[in-house]
C-alpha positions in Angstrom: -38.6 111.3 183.8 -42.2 111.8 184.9 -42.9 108.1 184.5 -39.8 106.7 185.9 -41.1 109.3 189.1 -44.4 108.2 189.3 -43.1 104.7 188.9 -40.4 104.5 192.2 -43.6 106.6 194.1 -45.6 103.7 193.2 -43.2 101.1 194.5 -42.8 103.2 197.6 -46.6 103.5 198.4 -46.9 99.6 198.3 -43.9 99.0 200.0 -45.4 101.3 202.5 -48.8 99.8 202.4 -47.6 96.2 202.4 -45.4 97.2 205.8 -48.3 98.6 207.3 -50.4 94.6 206.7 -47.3 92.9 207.4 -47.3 94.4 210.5 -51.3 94.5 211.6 -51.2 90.8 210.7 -48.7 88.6 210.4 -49.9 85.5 209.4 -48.7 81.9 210.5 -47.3 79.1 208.8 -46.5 75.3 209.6 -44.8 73.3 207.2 -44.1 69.7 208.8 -42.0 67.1 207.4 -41.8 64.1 209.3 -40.2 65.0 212.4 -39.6 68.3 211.2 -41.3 71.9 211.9 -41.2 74.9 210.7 -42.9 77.2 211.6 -43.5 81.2 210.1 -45.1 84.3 209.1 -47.0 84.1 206.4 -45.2 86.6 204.8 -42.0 86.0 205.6 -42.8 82.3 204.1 -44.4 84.1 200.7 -40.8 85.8 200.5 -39.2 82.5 201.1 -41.3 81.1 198.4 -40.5 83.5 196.0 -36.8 83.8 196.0 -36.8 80.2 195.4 -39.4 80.6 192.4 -36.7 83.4 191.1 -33.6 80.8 191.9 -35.4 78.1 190.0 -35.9 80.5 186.7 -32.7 81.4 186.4 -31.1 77.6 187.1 -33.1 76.6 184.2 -31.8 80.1 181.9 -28.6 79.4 183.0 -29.0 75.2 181.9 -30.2 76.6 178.6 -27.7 79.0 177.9 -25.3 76.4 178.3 -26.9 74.3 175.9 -27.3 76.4 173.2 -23.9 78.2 173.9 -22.3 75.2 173.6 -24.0 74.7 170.4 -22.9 77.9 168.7 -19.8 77.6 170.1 -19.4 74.1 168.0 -20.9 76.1 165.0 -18.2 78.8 165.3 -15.4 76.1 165.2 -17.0 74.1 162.4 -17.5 77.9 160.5 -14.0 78.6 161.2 -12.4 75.1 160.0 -14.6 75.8 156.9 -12.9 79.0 156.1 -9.5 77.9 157.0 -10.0 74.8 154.3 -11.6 77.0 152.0 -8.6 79.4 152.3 -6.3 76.6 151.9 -8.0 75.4 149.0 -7.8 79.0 147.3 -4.0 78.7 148.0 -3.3 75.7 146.7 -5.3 76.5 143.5 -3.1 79.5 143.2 0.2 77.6 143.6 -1.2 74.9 141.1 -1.6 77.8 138.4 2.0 79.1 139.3 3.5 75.9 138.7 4.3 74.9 142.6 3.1 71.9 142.4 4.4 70.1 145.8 2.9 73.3 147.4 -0.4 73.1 145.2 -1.0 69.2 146.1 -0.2 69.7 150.0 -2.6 72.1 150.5 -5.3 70.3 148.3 -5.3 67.3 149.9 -5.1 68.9 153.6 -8.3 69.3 154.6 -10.7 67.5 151.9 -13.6 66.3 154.8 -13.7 70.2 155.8 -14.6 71.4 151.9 -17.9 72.4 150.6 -17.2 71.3 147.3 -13.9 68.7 147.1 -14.2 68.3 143.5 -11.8 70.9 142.2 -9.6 70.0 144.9 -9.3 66.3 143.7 -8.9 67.3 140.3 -5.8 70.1 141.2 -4.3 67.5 143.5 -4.2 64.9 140.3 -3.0 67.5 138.3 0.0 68.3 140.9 0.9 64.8 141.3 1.1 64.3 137.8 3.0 67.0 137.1 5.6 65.8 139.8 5.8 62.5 138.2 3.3 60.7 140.3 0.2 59.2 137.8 -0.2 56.7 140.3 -1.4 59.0 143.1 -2.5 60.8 140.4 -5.2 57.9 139.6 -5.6 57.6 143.3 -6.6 60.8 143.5 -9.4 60.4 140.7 -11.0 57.4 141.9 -11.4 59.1 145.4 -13.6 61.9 143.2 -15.4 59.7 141.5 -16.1 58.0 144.9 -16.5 61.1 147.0 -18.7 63.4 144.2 -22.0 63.1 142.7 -22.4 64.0 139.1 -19.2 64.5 138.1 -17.8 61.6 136.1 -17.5 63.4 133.1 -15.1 66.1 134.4 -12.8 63.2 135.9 -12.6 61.0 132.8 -11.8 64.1 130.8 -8.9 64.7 133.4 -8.3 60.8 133.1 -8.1 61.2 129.8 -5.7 64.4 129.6 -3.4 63.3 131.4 -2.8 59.4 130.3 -2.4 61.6 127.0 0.6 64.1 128.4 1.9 60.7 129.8 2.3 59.0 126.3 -0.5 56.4 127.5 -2.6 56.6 124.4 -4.7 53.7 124.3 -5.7 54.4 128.1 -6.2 57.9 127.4 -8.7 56.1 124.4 -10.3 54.1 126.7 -11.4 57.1 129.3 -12.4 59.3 126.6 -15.1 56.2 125.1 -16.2 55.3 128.9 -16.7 59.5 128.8 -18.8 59.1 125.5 -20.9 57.0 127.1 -22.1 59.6 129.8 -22.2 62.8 127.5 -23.2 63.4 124.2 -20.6 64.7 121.7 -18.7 66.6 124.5 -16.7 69.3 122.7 -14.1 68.7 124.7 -14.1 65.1 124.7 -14.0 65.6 120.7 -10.7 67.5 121.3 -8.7 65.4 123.4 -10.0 62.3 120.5 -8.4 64.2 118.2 -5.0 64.1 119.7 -5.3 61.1 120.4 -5.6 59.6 117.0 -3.9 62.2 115.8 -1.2 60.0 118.1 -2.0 57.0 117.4 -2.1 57.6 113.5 -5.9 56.5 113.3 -6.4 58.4 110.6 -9.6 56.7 109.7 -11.4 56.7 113.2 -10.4 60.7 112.8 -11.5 61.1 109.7 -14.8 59.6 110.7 -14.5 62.2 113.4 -14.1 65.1 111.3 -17.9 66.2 111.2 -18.4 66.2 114.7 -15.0 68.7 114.7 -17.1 70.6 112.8 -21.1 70.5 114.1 -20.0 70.9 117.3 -17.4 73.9 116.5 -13.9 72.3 118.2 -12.1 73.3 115.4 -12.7 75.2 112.1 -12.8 75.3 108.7 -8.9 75.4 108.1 -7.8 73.2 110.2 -10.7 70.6 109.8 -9.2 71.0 105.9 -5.8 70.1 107.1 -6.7 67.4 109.5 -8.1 65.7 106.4 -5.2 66.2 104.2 -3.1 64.7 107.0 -5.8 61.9 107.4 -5.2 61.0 103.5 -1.6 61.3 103.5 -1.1 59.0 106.5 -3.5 56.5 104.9 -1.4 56.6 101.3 1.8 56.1 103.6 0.3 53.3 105.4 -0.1 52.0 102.2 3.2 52.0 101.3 3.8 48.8 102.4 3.5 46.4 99.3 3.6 43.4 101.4 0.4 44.5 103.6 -1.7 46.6 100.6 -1.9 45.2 97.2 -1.1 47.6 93.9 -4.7 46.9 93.1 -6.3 47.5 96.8 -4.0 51.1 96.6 -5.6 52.2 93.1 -9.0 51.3 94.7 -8.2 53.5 97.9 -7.1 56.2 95.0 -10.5 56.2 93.2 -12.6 55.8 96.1 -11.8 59.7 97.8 -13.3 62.8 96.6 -12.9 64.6 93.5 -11.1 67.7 95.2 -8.4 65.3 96.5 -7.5 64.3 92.7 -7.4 67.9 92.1 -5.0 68.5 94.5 -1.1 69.0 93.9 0.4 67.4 96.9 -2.0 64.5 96.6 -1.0 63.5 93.3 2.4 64.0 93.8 2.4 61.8 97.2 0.4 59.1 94.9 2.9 59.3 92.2 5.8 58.7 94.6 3.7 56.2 95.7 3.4 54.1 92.2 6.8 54.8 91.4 8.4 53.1 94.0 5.9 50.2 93.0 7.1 50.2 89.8 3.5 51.2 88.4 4.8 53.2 86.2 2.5 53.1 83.6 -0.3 54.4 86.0 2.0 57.1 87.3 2.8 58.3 83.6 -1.1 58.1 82.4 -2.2 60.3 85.6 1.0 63.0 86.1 0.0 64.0 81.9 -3.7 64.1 82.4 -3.1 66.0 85.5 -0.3 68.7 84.0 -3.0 69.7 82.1 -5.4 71.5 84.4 -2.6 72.2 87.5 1.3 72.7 85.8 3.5 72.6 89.1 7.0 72.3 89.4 7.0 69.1 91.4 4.6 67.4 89.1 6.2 68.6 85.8 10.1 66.8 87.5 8.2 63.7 88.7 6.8 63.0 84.8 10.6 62.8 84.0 11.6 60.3 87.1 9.0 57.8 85.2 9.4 55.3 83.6 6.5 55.1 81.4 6.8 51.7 79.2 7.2 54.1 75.7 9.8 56.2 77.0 9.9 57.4 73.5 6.0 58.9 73.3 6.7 60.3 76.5 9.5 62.6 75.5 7.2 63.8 72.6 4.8 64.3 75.1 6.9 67.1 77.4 8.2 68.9 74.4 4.6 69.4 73.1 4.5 71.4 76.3 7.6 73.0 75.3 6.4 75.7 72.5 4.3 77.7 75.7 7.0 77.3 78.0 10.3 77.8 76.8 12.1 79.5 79.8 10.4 76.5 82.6 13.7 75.1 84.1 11.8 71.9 85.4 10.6 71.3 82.2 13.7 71.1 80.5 15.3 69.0 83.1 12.7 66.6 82.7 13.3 66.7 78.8 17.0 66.0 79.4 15.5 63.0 82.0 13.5 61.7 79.2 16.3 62.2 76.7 18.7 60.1 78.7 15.9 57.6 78.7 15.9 57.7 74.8 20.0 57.3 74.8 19.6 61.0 73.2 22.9 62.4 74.8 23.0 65.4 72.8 19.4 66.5 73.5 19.8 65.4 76.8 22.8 67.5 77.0 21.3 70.2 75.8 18.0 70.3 78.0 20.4 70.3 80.9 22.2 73.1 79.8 19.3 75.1 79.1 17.7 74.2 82.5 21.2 74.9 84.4 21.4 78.7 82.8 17.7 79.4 84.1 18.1 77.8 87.3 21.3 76.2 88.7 20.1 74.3 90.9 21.9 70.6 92.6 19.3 68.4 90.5 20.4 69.8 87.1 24.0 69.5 88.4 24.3 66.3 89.5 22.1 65.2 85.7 25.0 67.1 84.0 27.5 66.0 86.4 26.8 61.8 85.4 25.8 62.6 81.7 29.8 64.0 81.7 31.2 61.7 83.3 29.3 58.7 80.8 30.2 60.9 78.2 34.1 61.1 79.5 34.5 64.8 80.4 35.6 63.9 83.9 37.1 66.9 85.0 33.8 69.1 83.7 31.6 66.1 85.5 33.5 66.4 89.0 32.7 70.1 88.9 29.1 70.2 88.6 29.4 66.9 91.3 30.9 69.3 93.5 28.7 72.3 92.9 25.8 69.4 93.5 26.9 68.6 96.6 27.4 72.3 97.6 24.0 73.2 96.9 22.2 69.7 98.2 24.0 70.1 100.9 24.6 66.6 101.4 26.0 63.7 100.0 25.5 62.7 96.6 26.1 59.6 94.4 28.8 60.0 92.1 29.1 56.1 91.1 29.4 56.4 87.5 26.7 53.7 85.8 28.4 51.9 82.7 24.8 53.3 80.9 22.6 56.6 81.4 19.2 55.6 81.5 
């Protein structure tokens, strides 16, 4: 308060004092412009020349507020269209998880010059399209990314890629995926969407060769990697199965050519045996099925070596019932002997192998054995029975023509 005091009786003492020169001496002033005079005090033209100095600062404060205002004011617009796309972009994101996908693209695609980062944007907008059965705009979308972003081509062929695949468009959905190999080492999830697509194409030797990156690179593991590579092998013995594109000797090359554990294996050899059988190569079938019953006995195995037709159909039967002694009460061993009987023209045997086998296990194979061996043997009525009961348990249709010879 003291200060503020002193201050105002400071301004009054030099008002006072500059009243007092004003008015002991005046002063003069001319100022003449052309024809023009004017004439003054000195002080009254001091005051004069000061309000106009005061004017003058605060035309120029006022210029420069406008220029900056107008400047934030452009800076406040641009910040608020920012948020408003960014918002937008967060909503349409949303709806695109949700499953709103005319929603999601609208609001993607509104504002794209106004986002930060337009990438995602692009991306969920393909997605949307393509979800509502658009892929062209859904490729249109892409290539404005890949146009529009830096850095980022890897992300779009992958989307590329993933969704030529949900469309059925395999070999494009191959072609994005190698053009993505080319930017990226082994990209895990480039590896992944690979898969599926040989796995759709039936490739199964580009995936084998695939398998060990599957596994270096951890995309999938040790199970399924050992299931991929049982499918691989099966779909290359079943592309094989045409005689009139693979050779009987190019197929027992394929045979001998895969690992160890894959002769080991149950399923393989059956799949193989089928395989031979319905090349007629029975001879090969015969020699592997007995070498393999005696490290693995399995059910399927032990019925195939009786749907053989090894070329001493006689040694063959001798064969099975020297596995006999040890298994006595094996159902599919016995309806294999009875197989191998018929083979021999042994109806009694054969008779009585199916009839032991039916009593263990009644199932529609040992039926419908028993059900032609009747009939060939002329016990119609007994034969039409176990047909029936056959068919009841295959459920399906059976052939009941009767051959004019069991063999």
């Amino acid at each position: 308060m003291i200060r503020y005091f002193l201050i105002a009786l400071g301004a009054l003492l030099a008002a006072a004092g500059l009243g007092v020169l004003v008015q002991r001496d005046p002063g003069y002033m001319l100022l003449a412009i052309g024809n023009v005079a004017i004439e003054t005090s000195f002080w009254v033209a001091l005051l004069l020349f000061l309000l106009l100095l005061g004017a003058g600062y605060y035309l120029l404060r006022l210029s420069h507020f406008g220029w900056s205002g107008g400047s934030r004011l452009a800076r406040y617009l641009g910040q608020r269209r920012q948020q408003r796309s960014n918002r937008q972009s967060n909503d349409g994101l949303i709806a695109l998880v949700e499953g709103n996908y005319d929603k999601a693209k609208r609001l993607l695609t509104r504002h794209l010059d106004d986002v930060d980062e337009p990438l995602l944007n692009y991306l969920g907008a393909a997605y949307a399209a393509n979800a509502l059965g658009d892929p062209r705009e859904a490729s249109a979308l892409l290539a404005r990314a890949e146009r529009n972003t830096q850095g980022a081509n890897v992300a779009i062929e992958l989307v590329q890629a993933r969704l030529l695949l949900q469309n059925g468009r395999l070999e494009e959905s191959l072609a994005s995926l190698t053009r993505a190999q080319r930017n990226t080492a082994r990209h895990p999830a480039v590896l992944r969407l690979l898969k599926s697509v040989y796995l759709g194409l039936e490739d199964w030797d580009a995936l084998l060769a695939l398998l060990p990156d599957l596994k270096k690179h951890g995309v999938t593991d040790a199970e399924e990697l050992e299931t991929l590579r049982r499918h691989c092998i099966l779909g290359q013995l079943k592309r094989h199965s045409d005689a009139s594109k693979t050779s009987d000797e190019e197929l027992a090359h394929w045979w001998h050519k895969l690992p160890k554990d894959v002769h080991q294996d149950d399923t393989m050899v059956a799949s193989y045996v089928r395989q031979l059988i319905s090349r007629s190569m029975d001879r090969e079938a015969e020699d592997l099925l007995r070498k393999h019953l005696r490290k693995s006995w399995q059910r399927e195995l032990v019925e195939l070596y009786g749907k053989v037709a090894g070329p001493e159909p006689d040694k063959q039967l001798l064969t099975a019932e020297a596995w006999l002694p040890e298994r006595t009460n094996d159902a599919s061993l016995l309806l294999t002997l009875g197989r191998l009987s018929l083979r021999n023209q042994l109806w009694g045997k054969a008779r009585e192998y199916f009839d032991n086998s039916y009593r263990l296990d009644p199932g529609h194979d040992v039926c419908a054995e028993l059900g032609r061996l009747l009939a060939y043997l002329g016990e119609h009525e007994r034969s039409a029975a176990f047909f029936q009961e056959s068919l009841q348990k295959s459920g399906g249709a059976i052939d009941v023509k009767l051959p004019s010879r069991i063999s």
